[in-house]
OpenMM code with the backbone's topology and positions (N, CA, C; nanometers):
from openmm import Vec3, app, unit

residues = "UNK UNK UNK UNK UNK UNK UNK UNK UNK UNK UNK UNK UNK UNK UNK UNK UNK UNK UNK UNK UNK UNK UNK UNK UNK UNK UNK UNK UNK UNK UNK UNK UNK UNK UNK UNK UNK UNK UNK UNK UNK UNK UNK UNK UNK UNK UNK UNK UNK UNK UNK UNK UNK UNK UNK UNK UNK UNK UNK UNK UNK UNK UNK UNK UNK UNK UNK UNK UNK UNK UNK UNK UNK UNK UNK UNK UNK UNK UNK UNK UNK UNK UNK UNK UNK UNK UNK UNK UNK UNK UNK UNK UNK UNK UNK UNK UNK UNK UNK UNK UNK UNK UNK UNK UNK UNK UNK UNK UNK UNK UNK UNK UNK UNK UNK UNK UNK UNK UNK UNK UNK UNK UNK UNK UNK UNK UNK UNK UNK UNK UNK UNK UNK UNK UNK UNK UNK UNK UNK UNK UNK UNK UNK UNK UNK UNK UNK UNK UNK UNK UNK UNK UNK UNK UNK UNK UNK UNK UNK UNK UNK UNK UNK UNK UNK UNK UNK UNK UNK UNK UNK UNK UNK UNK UNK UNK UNK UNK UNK UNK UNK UNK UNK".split()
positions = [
    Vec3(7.2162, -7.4933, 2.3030),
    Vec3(7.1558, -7.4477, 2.1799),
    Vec3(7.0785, -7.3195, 2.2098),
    Vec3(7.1094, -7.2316, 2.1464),
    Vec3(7.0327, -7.0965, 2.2108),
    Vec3(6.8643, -7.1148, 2.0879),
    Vec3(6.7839, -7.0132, 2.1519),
    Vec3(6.7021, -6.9943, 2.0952),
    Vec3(6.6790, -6.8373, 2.0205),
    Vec3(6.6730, -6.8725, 1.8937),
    Vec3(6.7297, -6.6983, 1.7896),
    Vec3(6.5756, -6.6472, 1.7645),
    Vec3(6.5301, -6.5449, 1.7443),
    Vec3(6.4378, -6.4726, 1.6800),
    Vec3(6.3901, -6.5296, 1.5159),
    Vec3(6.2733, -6.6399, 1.4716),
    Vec3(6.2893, -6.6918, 1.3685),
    Vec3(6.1662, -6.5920, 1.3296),
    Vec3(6.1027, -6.5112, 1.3430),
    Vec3(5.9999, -6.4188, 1.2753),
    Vec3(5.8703, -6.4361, 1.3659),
    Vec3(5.7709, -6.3759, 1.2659),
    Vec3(5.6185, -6.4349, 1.3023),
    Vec3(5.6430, -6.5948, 1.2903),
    Vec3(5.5265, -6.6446, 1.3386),
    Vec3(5.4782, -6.7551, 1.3334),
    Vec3(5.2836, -6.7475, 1.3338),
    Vec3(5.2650, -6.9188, 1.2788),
    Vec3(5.1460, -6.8758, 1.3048),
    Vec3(5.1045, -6.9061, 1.4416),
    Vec3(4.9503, -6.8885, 1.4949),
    Vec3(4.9093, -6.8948, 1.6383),
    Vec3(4.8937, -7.0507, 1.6609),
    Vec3(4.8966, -7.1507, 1.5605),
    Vec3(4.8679, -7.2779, 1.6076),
    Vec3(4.9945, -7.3478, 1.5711),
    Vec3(5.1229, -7.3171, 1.5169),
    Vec3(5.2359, -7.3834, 1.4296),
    Vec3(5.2658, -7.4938, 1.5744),
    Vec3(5.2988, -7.6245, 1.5365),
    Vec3(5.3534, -7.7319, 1.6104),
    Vec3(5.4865, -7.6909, 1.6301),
    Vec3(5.5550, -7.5593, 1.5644),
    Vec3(5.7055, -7.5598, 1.5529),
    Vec3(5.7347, -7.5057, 1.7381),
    Vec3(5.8475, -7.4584, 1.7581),
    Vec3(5.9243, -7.3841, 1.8685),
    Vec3(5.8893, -7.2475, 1.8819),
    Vec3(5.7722, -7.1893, 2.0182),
    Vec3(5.7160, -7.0484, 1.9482),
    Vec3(5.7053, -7.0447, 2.0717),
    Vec3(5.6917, -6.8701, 2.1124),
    Vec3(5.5985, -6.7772, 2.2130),
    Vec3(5.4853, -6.7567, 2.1357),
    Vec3(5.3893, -6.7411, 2.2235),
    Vec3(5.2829, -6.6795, 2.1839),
    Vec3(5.1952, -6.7684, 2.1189),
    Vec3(5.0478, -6.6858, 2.0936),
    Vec3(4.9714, -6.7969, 1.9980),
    Vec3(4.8776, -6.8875, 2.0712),
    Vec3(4.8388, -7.0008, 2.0469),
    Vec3(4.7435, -7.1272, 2.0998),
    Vec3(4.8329, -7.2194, 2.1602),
    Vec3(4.8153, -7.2823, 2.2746),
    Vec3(4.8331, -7.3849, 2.2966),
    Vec3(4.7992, -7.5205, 2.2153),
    Vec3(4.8942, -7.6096, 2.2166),
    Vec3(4.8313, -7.7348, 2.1904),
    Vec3(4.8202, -7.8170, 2.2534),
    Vec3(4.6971, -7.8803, 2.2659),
    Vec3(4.6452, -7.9390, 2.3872),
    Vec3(4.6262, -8.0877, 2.3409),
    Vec3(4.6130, -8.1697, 2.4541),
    Vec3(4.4752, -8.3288, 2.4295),
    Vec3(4.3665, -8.2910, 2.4433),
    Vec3(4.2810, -8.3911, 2.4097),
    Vec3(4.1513, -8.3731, 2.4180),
    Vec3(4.0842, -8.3932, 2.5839),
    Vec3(4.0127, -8.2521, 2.6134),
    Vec3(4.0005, -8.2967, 2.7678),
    Vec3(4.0540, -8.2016, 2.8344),
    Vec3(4.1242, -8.0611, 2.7534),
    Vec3(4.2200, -8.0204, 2.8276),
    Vec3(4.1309, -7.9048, 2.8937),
    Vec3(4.1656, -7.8430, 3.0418),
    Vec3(4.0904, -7.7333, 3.0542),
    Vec3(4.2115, -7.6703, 3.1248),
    Vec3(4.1875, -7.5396, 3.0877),
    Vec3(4.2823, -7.4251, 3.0650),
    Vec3(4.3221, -7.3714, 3.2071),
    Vec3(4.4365, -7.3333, 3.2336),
    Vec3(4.4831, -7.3112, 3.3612),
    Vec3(4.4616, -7.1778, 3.4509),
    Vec3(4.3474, -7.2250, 3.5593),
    Vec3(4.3503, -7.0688, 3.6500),
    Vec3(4.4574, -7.0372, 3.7169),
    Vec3(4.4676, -6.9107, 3.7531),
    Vec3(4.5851, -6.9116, 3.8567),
    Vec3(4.5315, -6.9457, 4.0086),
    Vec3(4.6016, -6.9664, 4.0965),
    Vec3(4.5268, -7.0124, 4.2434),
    Vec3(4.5134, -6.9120, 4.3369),
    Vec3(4.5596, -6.7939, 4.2631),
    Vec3(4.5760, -6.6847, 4.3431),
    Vec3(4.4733, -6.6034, 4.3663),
    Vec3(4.4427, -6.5749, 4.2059),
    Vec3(4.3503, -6.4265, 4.1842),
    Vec3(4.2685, -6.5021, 4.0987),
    Vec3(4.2736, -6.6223, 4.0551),
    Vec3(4.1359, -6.7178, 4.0090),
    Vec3(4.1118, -6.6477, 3.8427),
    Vec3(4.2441, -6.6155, 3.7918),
    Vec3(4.2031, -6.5727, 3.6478),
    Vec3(4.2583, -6.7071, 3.5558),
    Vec3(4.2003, -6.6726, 3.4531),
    Vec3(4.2675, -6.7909, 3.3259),
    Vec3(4.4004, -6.6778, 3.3337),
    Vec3(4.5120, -6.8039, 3.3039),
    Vec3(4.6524, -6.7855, 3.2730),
    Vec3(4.6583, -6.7791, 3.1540),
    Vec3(4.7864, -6.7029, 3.1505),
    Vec3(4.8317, -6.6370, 2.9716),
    Vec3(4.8958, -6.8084, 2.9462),
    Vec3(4.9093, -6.8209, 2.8230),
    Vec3(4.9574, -6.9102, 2.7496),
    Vec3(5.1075, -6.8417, 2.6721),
    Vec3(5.2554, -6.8726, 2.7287),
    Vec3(5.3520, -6.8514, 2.6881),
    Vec3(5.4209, -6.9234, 2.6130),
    Vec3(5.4702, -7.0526, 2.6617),
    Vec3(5.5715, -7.0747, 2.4960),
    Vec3(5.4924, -7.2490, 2.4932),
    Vec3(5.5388, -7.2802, 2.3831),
    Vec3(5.5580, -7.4234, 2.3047),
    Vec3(5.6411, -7.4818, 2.2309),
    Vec3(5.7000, -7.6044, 2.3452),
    Vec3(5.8471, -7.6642, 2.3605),
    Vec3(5.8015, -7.8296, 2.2599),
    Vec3(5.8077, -7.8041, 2.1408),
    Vec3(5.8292, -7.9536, 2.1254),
    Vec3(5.9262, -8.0240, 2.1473),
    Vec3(5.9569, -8.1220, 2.2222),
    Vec3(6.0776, -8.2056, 2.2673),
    Vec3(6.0669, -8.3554, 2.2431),
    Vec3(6.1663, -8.4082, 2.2589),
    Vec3(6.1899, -8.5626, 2.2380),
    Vec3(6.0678, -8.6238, 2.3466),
    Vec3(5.9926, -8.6657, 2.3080),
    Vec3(5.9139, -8.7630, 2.3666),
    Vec3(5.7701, -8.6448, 2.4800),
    Vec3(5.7268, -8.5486, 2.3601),
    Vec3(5.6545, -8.4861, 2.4522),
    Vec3(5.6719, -8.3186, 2.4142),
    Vec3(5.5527, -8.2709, 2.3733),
    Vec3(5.5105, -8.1163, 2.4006),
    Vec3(5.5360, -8.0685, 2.5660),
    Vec3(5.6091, -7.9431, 2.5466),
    Vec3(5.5725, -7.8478, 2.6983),
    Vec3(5.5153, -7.7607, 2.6558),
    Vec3(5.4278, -7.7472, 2.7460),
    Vec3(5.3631, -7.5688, 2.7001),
    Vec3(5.2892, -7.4825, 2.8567),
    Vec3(5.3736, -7.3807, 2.8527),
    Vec3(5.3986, -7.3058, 2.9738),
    Vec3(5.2712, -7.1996, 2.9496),
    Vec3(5.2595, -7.1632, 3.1241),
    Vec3(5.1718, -7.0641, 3.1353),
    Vec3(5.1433, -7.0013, 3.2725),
    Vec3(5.1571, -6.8512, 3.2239),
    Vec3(5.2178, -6.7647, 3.3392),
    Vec3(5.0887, -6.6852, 3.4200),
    Vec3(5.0151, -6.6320, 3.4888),
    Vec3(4.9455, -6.5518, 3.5221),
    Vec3(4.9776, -6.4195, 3.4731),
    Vec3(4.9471, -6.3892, 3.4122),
    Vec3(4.9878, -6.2132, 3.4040),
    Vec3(4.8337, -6.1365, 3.3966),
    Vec3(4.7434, -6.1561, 3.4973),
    Vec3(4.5894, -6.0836, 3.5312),
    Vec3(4.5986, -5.9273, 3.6056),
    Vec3(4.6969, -5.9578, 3.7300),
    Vec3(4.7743, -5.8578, 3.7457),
    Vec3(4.9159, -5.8252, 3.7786),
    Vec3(4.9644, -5.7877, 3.6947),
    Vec3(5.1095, -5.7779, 3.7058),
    Vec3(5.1834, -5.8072, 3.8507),
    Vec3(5.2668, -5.8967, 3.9182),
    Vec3(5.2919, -5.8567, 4.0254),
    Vec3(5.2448, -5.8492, 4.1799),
    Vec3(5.1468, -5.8981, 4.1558),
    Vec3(5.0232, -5.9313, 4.2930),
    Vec3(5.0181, -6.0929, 4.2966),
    Vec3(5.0311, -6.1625, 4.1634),
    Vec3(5.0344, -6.3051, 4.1814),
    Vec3(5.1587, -6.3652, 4.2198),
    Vec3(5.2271, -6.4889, 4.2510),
    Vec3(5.3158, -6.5288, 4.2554),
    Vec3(5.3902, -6.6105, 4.1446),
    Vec3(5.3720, -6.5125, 3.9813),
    Vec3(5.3836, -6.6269, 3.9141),
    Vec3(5.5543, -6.6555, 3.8680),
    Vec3(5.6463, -6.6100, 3.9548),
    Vec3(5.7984, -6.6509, 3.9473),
    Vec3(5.8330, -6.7814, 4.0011),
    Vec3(5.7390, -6.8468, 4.0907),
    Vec3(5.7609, -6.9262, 4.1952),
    Vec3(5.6432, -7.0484, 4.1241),
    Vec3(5.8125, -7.1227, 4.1335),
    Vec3(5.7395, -7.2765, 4.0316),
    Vec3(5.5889, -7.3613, 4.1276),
    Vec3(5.5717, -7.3201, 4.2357),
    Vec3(5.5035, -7.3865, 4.2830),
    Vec3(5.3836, -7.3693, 4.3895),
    Vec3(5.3924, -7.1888, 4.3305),
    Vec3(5.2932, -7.1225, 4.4395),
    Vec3(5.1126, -7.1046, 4.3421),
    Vec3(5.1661, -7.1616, 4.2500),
    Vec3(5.0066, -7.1833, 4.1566),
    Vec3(4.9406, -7.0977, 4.0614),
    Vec3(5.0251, -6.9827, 4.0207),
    Vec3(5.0492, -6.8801, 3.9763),
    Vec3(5.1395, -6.9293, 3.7908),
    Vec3(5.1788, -6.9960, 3.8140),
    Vec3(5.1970, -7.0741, 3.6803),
    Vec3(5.2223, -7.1827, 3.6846),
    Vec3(5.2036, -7.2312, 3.4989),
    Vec3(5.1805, -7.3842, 3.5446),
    Vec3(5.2845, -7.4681, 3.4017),
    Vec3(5.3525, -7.5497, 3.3753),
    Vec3(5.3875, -7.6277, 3.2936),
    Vec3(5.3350, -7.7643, 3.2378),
    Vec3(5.3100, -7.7723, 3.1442),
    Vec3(5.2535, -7.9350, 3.0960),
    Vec3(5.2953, -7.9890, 2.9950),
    Vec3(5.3317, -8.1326, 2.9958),
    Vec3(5.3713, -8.2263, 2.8932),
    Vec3(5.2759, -8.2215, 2.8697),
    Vec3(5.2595, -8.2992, 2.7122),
    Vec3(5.1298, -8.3118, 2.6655),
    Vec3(5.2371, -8.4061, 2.5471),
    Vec3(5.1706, -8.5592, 2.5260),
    Vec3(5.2102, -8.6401, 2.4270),
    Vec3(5.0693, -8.6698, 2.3438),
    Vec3(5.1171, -8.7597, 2.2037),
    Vec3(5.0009, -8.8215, 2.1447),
    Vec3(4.9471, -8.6731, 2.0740),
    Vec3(4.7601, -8.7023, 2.0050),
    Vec3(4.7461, -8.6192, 1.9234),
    Vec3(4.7514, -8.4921, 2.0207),
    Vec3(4.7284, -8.4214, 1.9561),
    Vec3(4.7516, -8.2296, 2.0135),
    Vec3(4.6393, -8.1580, 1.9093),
    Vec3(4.5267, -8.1109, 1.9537),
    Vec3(4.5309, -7.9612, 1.8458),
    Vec3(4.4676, -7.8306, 1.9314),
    Vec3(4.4441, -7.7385, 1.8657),
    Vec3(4.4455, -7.6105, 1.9180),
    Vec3(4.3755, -7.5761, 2.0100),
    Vec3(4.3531, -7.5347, 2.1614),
    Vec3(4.2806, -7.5120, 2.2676),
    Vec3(4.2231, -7.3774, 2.2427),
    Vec3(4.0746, -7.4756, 2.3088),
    Vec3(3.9843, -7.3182, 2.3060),
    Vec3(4.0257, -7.2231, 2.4009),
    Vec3(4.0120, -7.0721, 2.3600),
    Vec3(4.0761, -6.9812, 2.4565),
    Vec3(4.0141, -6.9374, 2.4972),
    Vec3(4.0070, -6.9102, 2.6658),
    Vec3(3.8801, -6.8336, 2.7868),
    Vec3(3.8732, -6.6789, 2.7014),
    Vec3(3.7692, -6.6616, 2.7369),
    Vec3(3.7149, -6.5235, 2.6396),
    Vec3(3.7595, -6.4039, 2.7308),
    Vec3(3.7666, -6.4170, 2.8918),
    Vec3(3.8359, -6.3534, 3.0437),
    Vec3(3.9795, -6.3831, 3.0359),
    Vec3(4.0140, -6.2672, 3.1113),
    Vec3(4.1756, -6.2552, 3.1423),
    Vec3(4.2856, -6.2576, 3.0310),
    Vec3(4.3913, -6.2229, 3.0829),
    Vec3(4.4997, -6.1920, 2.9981),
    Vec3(4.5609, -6.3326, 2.9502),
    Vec3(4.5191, -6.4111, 2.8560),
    Vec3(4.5023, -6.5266, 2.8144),
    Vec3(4.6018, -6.5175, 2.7394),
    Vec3(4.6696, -6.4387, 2.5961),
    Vec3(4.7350, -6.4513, 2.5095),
    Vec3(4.8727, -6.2999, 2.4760),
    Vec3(4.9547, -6.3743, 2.4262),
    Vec3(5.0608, -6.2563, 2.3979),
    Vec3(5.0409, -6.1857, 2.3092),
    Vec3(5.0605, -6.0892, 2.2810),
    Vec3(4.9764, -5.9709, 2.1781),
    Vec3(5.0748, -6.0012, 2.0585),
    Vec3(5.1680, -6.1171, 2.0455),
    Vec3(5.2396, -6.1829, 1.8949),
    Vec3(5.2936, -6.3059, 1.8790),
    Vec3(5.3032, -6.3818, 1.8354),
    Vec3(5.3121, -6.5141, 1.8214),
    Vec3(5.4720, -6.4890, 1.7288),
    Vec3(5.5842, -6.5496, 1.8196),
    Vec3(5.7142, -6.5682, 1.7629),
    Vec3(5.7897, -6.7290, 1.7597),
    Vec3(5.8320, -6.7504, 1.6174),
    Vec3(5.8872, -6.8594, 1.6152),
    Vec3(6.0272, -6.8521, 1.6752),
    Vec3(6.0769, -6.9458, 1.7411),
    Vec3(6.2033, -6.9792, 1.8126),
    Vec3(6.2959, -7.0700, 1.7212),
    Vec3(6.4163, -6.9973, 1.6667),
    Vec3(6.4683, -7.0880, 1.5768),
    Vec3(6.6085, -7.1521, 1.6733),
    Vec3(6.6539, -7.3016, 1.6975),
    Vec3(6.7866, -7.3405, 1.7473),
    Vec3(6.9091, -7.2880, 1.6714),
    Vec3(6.9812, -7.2336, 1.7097),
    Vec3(7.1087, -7.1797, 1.6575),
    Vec3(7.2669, -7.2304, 1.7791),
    Vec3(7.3418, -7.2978, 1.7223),
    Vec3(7.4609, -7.3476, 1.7829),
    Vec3(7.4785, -7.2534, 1.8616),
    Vec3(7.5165, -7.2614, 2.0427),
    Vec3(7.6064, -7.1411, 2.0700),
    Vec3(7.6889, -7.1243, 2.0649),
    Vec3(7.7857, -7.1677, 1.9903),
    Vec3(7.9330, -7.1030, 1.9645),
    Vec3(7.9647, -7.0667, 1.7982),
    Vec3(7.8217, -7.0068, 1.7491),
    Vec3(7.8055, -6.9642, 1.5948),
    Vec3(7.7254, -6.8220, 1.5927),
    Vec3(7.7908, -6.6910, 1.5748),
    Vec3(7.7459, -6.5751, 1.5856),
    Vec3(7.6289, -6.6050, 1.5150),
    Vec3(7.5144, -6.4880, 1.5463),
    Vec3(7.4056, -6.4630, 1.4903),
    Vec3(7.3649, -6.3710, 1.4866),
    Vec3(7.3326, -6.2489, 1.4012),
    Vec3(7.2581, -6.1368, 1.3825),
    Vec3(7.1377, -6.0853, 1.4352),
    Vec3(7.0608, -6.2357, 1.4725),
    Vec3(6.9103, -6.2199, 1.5698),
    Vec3(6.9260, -6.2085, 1.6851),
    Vec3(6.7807, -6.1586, 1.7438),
    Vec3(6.7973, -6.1611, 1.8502),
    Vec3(6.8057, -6.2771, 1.9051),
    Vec3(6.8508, -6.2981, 2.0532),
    Vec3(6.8533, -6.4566, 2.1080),
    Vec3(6.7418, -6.4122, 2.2265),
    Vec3(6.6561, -6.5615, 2.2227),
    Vec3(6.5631, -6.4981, 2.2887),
    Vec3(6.5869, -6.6157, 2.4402),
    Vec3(6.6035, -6.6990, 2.4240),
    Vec3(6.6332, -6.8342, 2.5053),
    Vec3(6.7279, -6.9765, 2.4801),
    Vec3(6.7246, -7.0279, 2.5578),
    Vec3(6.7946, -7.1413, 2.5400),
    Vec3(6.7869, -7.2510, 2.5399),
    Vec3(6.7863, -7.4068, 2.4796),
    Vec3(6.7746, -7.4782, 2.5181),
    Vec3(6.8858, -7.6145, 2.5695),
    Vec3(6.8746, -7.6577, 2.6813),
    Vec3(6.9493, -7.7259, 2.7408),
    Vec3(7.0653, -7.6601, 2.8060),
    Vec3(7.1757, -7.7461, 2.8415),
    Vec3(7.2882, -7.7034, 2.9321),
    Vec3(7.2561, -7.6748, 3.1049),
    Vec3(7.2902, -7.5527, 3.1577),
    Vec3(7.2553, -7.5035, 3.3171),
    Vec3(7.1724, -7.3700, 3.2331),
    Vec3(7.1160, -7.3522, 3.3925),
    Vec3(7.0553, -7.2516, 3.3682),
    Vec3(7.1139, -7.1287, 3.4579),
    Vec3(7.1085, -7.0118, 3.3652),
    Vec3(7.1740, -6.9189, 3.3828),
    Vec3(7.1275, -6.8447, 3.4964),
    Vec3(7.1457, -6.8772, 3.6277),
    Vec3(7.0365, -6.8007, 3.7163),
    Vec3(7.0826, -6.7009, 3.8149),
    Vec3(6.9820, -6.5798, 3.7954),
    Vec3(6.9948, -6.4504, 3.8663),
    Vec3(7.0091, -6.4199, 3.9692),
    Vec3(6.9421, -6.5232, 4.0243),
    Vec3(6.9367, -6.4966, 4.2067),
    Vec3(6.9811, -6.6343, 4.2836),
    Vec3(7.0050, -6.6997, 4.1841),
    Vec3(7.0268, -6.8355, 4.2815),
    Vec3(6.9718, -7.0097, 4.2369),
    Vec3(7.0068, -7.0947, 4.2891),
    Vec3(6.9529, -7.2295, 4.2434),
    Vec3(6.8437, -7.2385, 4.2764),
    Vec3(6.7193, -7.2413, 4.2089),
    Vec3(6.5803, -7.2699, 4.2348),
    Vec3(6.5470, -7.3812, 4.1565),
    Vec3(6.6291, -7.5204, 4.1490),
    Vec3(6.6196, -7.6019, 4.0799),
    Vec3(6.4679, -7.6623, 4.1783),
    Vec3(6.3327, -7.6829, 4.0822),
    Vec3(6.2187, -7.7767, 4.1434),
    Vec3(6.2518, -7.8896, 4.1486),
    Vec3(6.1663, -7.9193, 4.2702),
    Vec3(6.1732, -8.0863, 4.2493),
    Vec3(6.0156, -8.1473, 4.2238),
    Vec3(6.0209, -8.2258, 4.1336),
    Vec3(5.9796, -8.3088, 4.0674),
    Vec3(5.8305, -8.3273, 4.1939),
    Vec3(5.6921, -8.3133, 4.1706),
    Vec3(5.6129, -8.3209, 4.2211),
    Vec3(5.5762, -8.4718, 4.2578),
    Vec3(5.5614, -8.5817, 4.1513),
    Vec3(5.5591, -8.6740, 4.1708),
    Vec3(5.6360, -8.7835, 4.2256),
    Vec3(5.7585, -8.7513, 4.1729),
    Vec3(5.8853, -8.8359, 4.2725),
    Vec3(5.9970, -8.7575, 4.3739),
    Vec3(5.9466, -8.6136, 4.4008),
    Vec3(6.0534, -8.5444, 4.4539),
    Vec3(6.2054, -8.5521, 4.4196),
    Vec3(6.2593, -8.5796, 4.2983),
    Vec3(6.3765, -8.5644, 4.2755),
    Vec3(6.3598, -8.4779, 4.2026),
    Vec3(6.5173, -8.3872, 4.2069),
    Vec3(6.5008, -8.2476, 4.1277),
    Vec3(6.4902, -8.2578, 3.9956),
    Vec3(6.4184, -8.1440, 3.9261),
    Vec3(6.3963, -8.1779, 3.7905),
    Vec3(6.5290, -8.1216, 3.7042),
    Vec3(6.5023, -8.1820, 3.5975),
    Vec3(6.6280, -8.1411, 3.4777),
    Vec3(6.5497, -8.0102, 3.3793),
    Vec3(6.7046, -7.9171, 3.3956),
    Vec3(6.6641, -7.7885, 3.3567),
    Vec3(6.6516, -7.8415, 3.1906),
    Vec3(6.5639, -7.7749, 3.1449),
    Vec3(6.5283, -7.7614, 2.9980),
    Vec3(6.5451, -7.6694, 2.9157),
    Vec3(6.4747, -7.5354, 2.9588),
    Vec3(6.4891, -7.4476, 2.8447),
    Vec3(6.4766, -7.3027, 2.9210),
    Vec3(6.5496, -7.2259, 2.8807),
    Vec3(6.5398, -7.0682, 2.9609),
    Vec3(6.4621, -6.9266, 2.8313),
    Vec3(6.4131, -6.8486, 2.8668),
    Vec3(6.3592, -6.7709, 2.8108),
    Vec3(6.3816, -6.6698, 2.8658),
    Vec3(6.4384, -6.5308, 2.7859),
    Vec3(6.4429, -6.3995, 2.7881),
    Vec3(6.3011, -6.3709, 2.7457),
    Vec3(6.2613, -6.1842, 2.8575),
    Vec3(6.1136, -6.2004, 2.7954),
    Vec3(6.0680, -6.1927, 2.7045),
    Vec3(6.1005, -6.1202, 2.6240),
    Vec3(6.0888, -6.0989, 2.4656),
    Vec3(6.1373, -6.0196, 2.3728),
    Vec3(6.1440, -5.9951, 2.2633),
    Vec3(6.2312, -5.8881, 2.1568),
    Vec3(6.1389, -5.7871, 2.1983),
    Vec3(6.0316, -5.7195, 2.2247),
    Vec3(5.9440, -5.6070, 2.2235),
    Vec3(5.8477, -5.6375, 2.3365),
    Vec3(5.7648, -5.5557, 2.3231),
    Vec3(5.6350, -5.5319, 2.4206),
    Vec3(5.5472, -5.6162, 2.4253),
    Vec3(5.5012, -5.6520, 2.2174),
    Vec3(5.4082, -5.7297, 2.2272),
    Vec3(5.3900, -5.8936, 2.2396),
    Vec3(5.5857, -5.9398, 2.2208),
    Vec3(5.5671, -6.0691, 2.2543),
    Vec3(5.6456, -6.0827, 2.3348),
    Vec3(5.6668, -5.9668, 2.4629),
    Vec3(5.6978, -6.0214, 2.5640),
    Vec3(5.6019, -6.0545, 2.7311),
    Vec3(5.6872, -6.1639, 2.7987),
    Vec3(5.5752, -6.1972, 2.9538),
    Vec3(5.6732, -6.0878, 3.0150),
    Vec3(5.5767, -6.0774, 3.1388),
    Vec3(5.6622, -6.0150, 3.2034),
    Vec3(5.7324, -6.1178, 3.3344),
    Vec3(5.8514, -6.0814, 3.3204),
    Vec3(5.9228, -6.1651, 3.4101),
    Vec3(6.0269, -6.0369, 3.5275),
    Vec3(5.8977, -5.9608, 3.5323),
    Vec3(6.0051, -5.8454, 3.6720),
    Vec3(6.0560, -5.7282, 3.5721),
    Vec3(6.0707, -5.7202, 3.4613),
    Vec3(6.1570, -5.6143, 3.3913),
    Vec3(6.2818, -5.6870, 3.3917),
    Vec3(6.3275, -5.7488, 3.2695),
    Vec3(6.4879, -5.7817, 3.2536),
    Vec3(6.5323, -5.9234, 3.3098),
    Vec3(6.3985, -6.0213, 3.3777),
    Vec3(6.3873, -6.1640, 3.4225),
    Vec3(6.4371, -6.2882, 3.3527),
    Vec3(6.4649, -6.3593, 3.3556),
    Vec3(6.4744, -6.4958, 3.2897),
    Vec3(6.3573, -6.5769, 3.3374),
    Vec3(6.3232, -6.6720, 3.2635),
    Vec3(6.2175, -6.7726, 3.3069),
    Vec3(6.2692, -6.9094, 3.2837),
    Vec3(6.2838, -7.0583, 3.3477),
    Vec3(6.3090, -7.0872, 3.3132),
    Vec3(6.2219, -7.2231, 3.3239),
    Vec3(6.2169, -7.3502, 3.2244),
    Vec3(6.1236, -7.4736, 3.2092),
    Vec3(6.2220, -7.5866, 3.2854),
    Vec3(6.1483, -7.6416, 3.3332),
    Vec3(6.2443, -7.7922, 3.3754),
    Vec3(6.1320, -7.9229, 3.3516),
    Vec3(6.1760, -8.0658, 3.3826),
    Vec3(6.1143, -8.1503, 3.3079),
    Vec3(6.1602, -8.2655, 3.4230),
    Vec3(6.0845, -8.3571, 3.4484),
    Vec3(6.1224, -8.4790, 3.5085),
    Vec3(6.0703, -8.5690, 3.3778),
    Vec3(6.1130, -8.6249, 3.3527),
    Vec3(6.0874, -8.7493, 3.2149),
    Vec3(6.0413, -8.8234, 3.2417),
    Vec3(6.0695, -8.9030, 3.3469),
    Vec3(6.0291, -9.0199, 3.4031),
    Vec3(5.8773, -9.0359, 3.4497),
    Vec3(5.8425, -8.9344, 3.5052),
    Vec3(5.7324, -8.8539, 3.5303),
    Vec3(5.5885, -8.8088, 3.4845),
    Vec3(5.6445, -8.7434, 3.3470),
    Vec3(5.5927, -8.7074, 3.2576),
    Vec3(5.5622, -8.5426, 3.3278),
    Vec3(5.6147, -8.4716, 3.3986),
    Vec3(5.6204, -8.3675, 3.4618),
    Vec3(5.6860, -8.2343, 3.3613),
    Vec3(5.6353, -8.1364, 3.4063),
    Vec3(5.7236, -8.0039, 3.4253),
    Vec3(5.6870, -7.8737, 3.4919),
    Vec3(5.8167, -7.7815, 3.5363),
    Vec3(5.7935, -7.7114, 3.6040),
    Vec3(5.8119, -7.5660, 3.5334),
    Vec3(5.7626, -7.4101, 3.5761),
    Vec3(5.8251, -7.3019, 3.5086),
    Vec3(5.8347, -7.2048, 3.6551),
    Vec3(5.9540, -7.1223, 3.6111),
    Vec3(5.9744, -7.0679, 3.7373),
    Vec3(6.0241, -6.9087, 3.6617),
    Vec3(6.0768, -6.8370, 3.7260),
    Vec3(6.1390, -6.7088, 3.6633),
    Vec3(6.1972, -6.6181, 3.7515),
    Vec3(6.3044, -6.5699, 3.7361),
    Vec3(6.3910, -6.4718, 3.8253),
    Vec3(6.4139, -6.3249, 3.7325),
    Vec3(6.4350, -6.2574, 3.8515),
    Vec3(6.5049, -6.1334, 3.8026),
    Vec3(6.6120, -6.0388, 3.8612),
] * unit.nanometer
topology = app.Topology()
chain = topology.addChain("A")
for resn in residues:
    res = topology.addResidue(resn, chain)
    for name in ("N", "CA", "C"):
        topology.addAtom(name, app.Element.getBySymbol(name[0]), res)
C-alpha cells in the first residue's frame, strides 16, 4: 500500500501524518538523542492494528549524530496503545517539522497524480543493503512496516542523507519498534 500526499493535516490528527505532535500516554517523556543530548524531532504517526508508532529522528545537528542507525540512540520508535493525547513539546532543539502532512493509503498497482511519499507493508526497498533490526526484547528480527521518502519539500521533509529512505519495523509480540534510514 503506498503512502500518497493527502494535504495539510492538523498537528494533533490521530489520522496517518508527518509532522505535527506526537501522541503519547500519560507519563510520556520525550526522546533525547544519546549522542549530542538534544530533544529529538518528532517524525511520523503510524496508526496500526493493535497500536500507535510514532518515530523520532535527531536532527540537532545534521549529520554528527547517528540517527540512520536503528540502534545507536540517535533515534527512537514507540508503540503506544490505549488512551493517547497530545505531548508537550521541549521548548530546545529541533523538535518539530516545519509542516504537518497527512499520509493517504493508495493501492500500488492504481496510478496516482500525488506525490508518493512512503509505504506501507510488503519488503523494504533498501539502498544499501539488509539492515533488518532485531527485536530488542526477544532478539528475533523485526517485521518491516512502513518506509518513508523524506518529504514533498523542505518544510516537511527529515533529513535522511539527501535522497534517503527511512524505514519503521515492529516486533508485535513485543510491543516494540525500530526506525532506521539509508541513502
Amino acid at each position: 500500500m503506498l503512502l500518497i500526499h493527502g494535504g495539510e493535516a492538523v498537528a494533533d490528527a490521530p489520522e496517518l501524518r508527518t509532522g505535527g505532535v506526537p501522541l503519547v500516554p500519560e507519563g510520556f517523556v520525550w526522546p533525547r538523542c544519546r549522542e549530542c543530548g538534544g530533544s529529538m524531532m518528532f517524525f511520523a504517526h503510524l496508526p496500526l492494528e493493535g497500536g500507535v508508532i510514532a518515530v523520532f529522528l535527531c536532527q540537532n545537528n545534521p549529520g554528527l549524530c547517528d540517527d540512520w542507525d536503528a540502534t545507536g540512540g540517535a533515534n527512537r520508535a514507540f508503540v503506544f496503545e490505549g488512551p493517547l493525547s497530545a505531548a508537550a513539546v521541549p521548548a530546545e532543539g529541533e523538535t518539530l517539522l516545519g509542516a504537518v502532512t497527512a499520509l493517504c493509503p493508495h493501492p500500488a498497482d492504481t496510478p496516482t497524480s500525488e506525490p508518493v511519499l512512503g509505504r506501507l507493508g510488503g519488503e523494504p526497498d533498501w539502498l544499501q543493503g539488509d539492515e533488518t533490526p532485531a527485536c530488542p526484547s526477544c532478539s528475533e528480527p523485526m517485521t518491516f512496516t512502513a518506509e518513508f521518502e523524506e518529504g514533498a519539500d523542505f518544510e516537511t521533509s527529515a533529513n535522511f542523507g539527501g535522497g534517503g529512505l527511512g524505514y519503521v519495523f515492529r516486533c508485535r509480540p513485543c510491543g516494540e519498534a525500530a526506525f532506521l534510514w539509508q541513502r
